[in-house]
C-alpha positions in Angstrom: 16.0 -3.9 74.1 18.7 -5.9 75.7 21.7 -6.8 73.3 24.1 -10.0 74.2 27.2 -10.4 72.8 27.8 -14.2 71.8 30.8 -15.7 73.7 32.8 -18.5 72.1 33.4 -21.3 74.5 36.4 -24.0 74.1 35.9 -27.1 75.7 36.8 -30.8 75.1 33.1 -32.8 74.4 33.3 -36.8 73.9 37.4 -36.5 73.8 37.8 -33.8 71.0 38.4 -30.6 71.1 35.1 -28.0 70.0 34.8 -24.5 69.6 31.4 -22.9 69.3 30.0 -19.5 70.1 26.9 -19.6 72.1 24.5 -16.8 73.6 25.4 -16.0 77.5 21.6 -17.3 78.4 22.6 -20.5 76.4 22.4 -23.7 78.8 24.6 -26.7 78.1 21.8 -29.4 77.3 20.2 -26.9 74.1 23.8 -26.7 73.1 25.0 -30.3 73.1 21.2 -31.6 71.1 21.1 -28.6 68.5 24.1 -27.7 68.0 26.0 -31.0 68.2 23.5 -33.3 67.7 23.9 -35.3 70.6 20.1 -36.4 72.0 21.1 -38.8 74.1 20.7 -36.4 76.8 17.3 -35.4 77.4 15.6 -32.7 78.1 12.8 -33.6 80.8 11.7 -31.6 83.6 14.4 -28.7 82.8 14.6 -27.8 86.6 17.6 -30.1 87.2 15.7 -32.6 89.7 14.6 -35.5 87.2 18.6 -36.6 85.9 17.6 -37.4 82.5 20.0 -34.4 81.2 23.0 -35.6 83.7 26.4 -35.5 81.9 29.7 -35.5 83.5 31.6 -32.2 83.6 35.4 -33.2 84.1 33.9 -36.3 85.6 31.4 -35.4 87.4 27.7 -35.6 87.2 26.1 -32.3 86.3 22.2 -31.5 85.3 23.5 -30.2 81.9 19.5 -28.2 81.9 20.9 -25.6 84.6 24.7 -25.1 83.7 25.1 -22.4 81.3 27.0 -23.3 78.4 29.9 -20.8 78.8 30.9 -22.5 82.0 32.0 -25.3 80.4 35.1 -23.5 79.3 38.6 -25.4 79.4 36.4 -27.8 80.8 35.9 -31.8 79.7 32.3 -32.8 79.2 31.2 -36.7 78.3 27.7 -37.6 77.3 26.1 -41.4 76.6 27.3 -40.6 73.3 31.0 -40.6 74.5 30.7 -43.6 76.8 30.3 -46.6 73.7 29.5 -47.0 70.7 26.9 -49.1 68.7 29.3 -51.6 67.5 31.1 -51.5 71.3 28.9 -50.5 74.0 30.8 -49.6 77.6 30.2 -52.3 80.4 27.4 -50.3 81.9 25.4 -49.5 78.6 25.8 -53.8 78.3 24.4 -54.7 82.4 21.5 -52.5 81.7 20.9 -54.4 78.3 21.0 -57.6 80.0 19.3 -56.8 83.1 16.3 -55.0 81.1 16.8 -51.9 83.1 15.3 -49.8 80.6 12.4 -49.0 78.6 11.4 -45.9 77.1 15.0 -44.7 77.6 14.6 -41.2 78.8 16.1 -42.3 82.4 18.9 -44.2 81.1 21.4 -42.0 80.0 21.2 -40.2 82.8 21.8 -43.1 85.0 24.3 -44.6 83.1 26.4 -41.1 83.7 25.9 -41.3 87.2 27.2 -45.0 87.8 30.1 -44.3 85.3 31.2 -41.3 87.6 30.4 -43.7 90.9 32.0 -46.7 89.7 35.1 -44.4 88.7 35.8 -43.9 92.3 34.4 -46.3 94.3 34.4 -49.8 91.9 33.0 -51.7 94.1 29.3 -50.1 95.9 27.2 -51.7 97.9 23.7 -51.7 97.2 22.7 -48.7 99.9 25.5 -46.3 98.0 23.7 -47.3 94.4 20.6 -46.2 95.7 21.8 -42.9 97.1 23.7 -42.3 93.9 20.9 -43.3 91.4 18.3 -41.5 94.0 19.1 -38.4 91.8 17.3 -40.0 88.5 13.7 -40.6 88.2 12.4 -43.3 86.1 8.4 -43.7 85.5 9.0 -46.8 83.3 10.9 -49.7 84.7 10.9 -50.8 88.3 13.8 -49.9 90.3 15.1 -52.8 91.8 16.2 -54.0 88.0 18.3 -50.9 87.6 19.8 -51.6 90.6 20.6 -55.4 89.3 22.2 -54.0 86.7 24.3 -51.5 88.6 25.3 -54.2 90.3 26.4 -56.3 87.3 27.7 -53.6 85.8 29.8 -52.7 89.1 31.4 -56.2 89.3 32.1 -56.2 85.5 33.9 -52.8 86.5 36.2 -54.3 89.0 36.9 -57.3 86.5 37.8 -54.9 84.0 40.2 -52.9 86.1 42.0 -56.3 87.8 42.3 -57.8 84.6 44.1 -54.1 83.5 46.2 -54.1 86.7 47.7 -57.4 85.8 48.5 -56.1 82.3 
């Protein structure tokens, strides 16, 4: 019989500081839905190659189904949750809205993630970079092409947002 030791990992999740002790086999996506309650990031294919459990790990995107837990420590993690809120959703979470890039909503988190962490450092794409970027996410529902229209929106709402903050 094989005995683990629980190791407690500190890391920041959604901008706050956590604290939690997890088992060594523990992988980040079981953590962040059972033991924070965070679902928005799904659990689909659990061999990292679908997207829907991408979150960003000090920015970038990571298939939260294959990183353990524990190497998340002194680390930043951001899910969908930590993106918007219901009452304010981010510029991305609002383009997919209005574009009706999503429909059963496993994808989406995922994708949103990914565009966040693009859009970061390159605001202003062209459709070939989406694409390649988004190529990592699989979505059965919706057709392509309007996820990339609402990239796209999203992406020039992004470089609105940040001229309008230069100016400031």
């Amino acid at each position: 019989m094989i005995v683990s030791n629980p190791l407690t990992v500190r890391f920041t999740l959604n901008g706050r500081e956590q604290s939690i002790e997890v088992e060594p086999s523990a992988v980040l996506v079981d953590i962040l839905r059972e033991k924070f309650g965070l679902t928005g990031t799904k659990i689909t294919c659990d061999q990292a190659v679908c997207g829907a459990c991408t979150v960003l790990v000090d920015g970038r995107p990571t298939a939260s189904c294959s990183e353990f837990a524990f190497m998340v420590e002194g680390r930043s993690v951001t899910t969908i949750e930590g993106l918007g809120s219901p009452d304010t959703l981010h510029p991305i979470q609002a383009a997919f809205i209005e574009a009706g890039a999503l429909q059963c909503g496993f994808c989406t988190p995922g994708m949103i993630l990914l565009l966040d962490a693009l859009l970061r450092q390159n605001p202003d794409p062209d459709e070939a970079t989406l694409r390649h970027w988004l190529s990592s996410s699989v979505c059965r529902c919706t057709g392509y092409q309007i996820i990339i229209d609402a990239a796209l929106l999203a992406a020039a709402r992004y470089r609105n947002e940040t001229r309008s903050d230069a100016r400031s």
